[in-house]
C-alpha positions in Angstrom: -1.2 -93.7 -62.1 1.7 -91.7 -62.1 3.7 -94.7 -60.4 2.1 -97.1 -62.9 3.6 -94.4 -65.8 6.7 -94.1 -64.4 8.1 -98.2 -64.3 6.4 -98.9 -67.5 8.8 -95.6 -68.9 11.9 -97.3 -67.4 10.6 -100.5 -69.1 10.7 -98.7 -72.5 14.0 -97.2 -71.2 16.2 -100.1 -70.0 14.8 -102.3 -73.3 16.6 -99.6 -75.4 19.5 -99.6 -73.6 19.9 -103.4 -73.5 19.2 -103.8 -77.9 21.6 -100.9 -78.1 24.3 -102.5 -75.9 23.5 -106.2 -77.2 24.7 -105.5 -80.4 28.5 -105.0 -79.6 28.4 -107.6 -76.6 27.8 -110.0 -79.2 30.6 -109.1 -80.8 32.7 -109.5 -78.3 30.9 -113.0 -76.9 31.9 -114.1 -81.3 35.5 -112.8 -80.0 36.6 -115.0 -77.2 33.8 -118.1 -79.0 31.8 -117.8 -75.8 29.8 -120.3 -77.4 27.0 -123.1 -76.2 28.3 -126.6 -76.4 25.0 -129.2 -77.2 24.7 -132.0 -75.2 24.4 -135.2 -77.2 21.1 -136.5 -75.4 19.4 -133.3 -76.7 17.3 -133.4 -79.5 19.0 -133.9 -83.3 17.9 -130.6 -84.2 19.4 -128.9 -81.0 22.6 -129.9 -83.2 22.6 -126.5 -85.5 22.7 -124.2 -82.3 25.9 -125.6 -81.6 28.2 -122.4 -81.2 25.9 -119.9 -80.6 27.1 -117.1 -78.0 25.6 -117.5 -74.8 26.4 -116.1 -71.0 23.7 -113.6 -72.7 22.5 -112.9 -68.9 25.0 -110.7 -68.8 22.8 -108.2 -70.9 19.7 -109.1 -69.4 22.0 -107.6 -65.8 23.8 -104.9 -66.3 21.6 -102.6 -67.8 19.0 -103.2 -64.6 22.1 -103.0 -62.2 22.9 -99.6 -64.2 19.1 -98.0 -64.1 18.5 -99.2 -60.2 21.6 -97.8 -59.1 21.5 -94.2 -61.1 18.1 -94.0 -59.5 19.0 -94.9 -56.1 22.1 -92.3 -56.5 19.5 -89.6 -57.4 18.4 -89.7 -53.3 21.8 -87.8 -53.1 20.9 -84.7 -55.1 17.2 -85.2 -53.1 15.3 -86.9 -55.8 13.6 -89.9 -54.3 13.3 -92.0 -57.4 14.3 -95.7 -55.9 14.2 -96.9 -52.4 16.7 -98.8 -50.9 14.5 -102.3 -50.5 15.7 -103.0 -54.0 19.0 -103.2 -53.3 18.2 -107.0 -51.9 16.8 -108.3 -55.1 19.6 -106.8 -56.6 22.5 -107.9 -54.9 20.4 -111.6 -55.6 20.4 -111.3 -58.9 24.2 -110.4 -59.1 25.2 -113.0 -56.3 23.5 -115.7 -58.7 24.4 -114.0 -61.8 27.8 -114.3 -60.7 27.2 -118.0 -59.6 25.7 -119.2 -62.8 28.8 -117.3 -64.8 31.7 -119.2 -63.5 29.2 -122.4 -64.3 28.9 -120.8 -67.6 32.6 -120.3 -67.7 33.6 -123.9 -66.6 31.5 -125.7 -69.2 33.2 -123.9 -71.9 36.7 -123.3 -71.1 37.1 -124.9 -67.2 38.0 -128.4 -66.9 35.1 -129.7 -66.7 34.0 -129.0 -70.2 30.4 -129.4 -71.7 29.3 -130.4 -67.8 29.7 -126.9 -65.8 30.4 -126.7 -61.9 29.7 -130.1 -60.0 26.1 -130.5 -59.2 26.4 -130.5 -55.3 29.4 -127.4 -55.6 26.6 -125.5 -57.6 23.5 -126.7 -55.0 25.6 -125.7 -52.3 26.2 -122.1 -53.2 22.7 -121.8 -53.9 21.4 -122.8 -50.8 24.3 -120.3 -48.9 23.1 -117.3 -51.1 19.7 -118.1 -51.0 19.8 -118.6 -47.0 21.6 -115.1 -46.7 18.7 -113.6 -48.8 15.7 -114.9 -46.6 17.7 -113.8 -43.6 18.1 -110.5 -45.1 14.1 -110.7 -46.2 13.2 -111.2 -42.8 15.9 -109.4 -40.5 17.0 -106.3 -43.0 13.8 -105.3 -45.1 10.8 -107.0 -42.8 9.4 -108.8 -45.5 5.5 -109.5 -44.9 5.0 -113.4 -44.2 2.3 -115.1 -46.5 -1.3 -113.9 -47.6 -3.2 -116.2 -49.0 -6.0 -114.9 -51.5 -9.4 -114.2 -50.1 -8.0 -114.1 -46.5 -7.4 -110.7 -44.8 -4.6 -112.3 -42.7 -0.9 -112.1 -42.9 0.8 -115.5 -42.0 4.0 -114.7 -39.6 6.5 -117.6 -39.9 8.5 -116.6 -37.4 12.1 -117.8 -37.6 10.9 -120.6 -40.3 10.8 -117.8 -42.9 14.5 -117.9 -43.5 14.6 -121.8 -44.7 11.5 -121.6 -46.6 12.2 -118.7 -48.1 15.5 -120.3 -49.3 13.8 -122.9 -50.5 11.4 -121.0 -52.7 14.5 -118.8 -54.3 16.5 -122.2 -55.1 13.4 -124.1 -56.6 12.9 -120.7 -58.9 16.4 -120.6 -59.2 16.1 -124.4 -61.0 13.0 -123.9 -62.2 14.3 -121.6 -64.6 17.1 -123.3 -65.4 15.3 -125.9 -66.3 13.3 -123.8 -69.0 15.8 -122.6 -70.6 16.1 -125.0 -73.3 14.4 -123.6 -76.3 14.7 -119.9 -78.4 12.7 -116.9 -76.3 11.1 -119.5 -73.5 12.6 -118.6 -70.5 12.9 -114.8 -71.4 9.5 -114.3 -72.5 8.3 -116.3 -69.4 10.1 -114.5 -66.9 9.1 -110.9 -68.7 5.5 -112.2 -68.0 6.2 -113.4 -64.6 7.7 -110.0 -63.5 5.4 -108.1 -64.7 2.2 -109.6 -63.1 4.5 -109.4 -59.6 5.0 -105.7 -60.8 1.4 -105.3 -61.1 0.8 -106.6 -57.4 3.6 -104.7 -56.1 1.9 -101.3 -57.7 -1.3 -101.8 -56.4 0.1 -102.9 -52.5 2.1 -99.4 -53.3 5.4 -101.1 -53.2 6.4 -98.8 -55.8 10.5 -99.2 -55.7 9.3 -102.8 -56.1 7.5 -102.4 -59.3 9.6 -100.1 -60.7 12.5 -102.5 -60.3 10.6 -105.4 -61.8 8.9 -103.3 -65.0 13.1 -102.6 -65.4 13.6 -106.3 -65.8 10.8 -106.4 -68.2 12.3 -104.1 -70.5 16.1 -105.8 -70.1 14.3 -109.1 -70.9 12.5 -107.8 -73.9 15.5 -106.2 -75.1 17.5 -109.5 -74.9 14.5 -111.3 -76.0 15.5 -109.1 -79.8 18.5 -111.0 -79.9 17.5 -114.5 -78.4 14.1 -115.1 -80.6 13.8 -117.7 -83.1 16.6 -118.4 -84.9 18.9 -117.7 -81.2 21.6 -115.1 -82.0 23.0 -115.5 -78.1 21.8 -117.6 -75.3 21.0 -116.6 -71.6 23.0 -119.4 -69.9 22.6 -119.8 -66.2 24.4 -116.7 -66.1 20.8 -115.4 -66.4 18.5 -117.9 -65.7 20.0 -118.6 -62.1 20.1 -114.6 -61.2 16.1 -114.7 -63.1 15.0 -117.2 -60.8 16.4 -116.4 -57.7 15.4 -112.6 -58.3 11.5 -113.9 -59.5 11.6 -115.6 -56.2 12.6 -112.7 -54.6 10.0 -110.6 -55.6 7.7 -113.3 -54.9 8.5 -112.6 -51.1 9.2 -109.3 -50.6 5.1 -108.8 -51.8 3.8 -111.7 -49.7 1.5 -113.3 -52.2 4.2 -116.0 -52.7 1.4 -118.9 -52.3 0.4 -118.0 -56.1 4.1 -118.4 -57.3 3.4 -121.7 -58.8 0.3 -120.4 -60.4 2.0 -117.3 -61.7 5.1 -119.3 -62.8 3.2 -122.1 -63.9 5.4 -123.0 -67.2 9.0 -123.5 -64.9 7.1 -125.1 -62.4 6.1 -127.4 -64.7 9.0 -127.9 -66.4 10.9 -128.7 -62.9 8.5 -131.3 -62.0 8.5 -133.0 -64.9 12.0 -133.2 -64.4 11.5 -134.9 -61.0 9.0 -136.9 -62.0 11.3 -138.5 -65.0 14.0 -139.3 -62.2 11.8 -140.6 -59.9 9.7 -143.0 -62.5 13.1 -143.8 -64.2 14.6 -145.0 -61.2 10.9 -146.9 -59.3 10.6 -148.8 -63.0 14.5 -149.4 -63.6 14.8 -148.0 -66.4 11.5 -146.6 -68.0 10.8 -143.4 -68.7 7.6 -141.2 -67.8 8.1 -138.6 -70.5 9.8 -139.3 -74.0 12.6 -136.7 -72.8 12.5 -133.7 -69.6 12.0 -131.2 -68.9 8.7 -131.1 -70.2 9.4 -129.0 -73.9 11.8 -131.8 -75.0 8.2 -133.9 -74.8 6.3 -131.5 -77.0 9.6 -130.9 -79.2 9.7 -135.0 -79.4 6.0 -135.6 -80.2 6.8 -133.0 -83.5 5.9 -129.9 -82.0 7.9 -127.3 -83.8 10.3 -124.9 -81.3 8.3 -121.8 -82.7 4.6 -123.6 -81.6 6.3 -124.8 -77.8 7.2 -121.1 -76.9 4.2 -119.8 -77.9 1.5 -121.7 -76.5 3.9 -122.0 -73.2 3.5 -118.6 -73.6 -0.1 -117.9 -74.1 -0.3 -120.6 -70.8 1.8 -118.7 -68.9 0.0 -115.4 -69.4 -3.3 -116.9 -68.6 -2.3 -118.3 -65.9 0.0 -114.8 -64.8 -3.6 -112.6 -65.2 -5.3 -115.2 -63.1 -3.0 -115.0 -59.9 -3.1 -111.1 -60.5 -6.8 -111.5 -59.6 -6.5 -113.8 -57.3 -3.9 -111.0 -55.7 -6.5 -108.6 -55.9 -9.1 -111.1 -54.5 
């Protein structure tokens, strides 16, 4: 319980600190027009957000880079208030943080304007800091392998825990890209997604682990006050790259990542509908499977208003979020 109090305090701790500090980072985003460029294929109304300051992961970062690192600092005056097995999810999220930056960076003032880095350059590095995290997983921290609810078992993949562990962190990594398209979706998704992980990782009394993820829950609702209907700053892949790759993360270092796509139903959803488009628009030369992809451009298409898509995504992706929590507990 007194675990429990604790990360849900530095939840209520780093969200203040994240509204406080959004204000003036806003400010200076406005400065240098840090702004979001609209892709013409997007929906007509997409038109109006044109401008808006993004690379917003930035504030969803920092302040849980800040809190983490003050509390692994207090081991040096003997207060054990973080372990160092966060440190790994952490450098993640900066590695791709820093990753989906320059891409940010590139697609507004790079040459290759309103496209970002080249598709393979960005795979590439994914797959290079994703394989150095599942190495790290299974070589540095000991990661467990894989439970599967209802089974008292733990599943040792041996060696093969280092390539499919990089291919969980870069389908995340995507995932969440991909559902980042509309006003509070992927930030309210991923706050739900960390927090059922931070709920497992309390009761397997991985404690550093929950604390660590109950922080991103506060950063993400703190950011969430400035990117909720009508957006006043985007994440970018700034932050949903370094969200991904971190959910991903968090998804391994508890073992009960065979409920991921349960848990994270919404971006898995929205990364297969993307695959599905491609594949069906190239089998049938030209037709398409869904009026646009990922998935929300369908609703948002079919007159779904953006305020009705996030919040029955929402209410989806909390039901579905309790529902691997007991089937964690199972």
């Amino acid at each position: 319980m007194k675990d429990a109090t604790f990360s849900v305090a530095l939840a209520a701790l780093s969200f203040m600190l994240t509204v406080i500090w959004g204000g003036p980072m806003l400010r200076v985003l406005r400065h240098f027009k840090i702004g979001k460029i609209i892709r013409v294929e997007e929906p007509g109304k997409h038109l109006v957000k044109m401008g808006t300051p993004t690379m917003g992961g930035i504030m969803i970062i920092l302040p849980a880079v800040l809190l983490t690192g003050l509390l692994n600092a207090a081991a040096l005056i003997g207060l054990k208030l973080a372990g160092q097995s966060v440190l790994i999810p952490l450098l993640c999220m900066i590695g791709f943080g820093i990753l989906g930056g320059i891409d940010d960076w590139e697609g507004i003032r790079g040459k290759r304007k309103g496209d970002g880095l080249r598709i393979r350059t960005k795979f590439l590095a994914q797959w290079l800091l994703a394989g150095g995290t599942g190495w790290a997983l299974k070589y540095l921290l000991h990661a467990p392998g894989l439970y599967i609810p209802g089974v008292e078992l733990e599943i040792d993949l041996g060696w093969m825990y280092i390539p499919v562990a990089a291919f969980i962190i870069v389908s995340m990594t995507n995932a969440i890209n991909f559902t980042d398209g509309l006003d509070g979706l992927a930030g309210m998704i991923s706050a739900t997604i960390f927090a059922a992980y931070g709920a497992i990782a309390l009761i397997q009394g991985q404690n550093f682990l929950a604390q660590f993820s109950f922080t991103l829950v506060g950063t993400l609702f703190g950011f969430l006050w400035f990117n909720a209907h009508p957006a006043q700053l985007f994440m970018g892949d700034c932050g949903s790259l370094s969200l991904g790759a971190t959910i991903a993360v968090v998804a391994l270092m508890t073992g009960q990542w065979a409920i991921l796509p349960l848990i994270a139903v919404i971006p898995v959803s929205e990364a297969m509908s993307s695959t599905i488009q491609i594949l069906y628009f190239k089998a049938t030369k030209g037709r398409r499977f869904f009026k646009m992809a990922p998935i929300h451009l369908h609703f948002e298409l079919l007159g779904w208003s953006e305020t009705q898509i996030v919040q029955r995504f929402w209410l989806i992706g909390l039901l579905a979020a309790l529902i691997g929590v007991g089937l964690a507990l199972a």
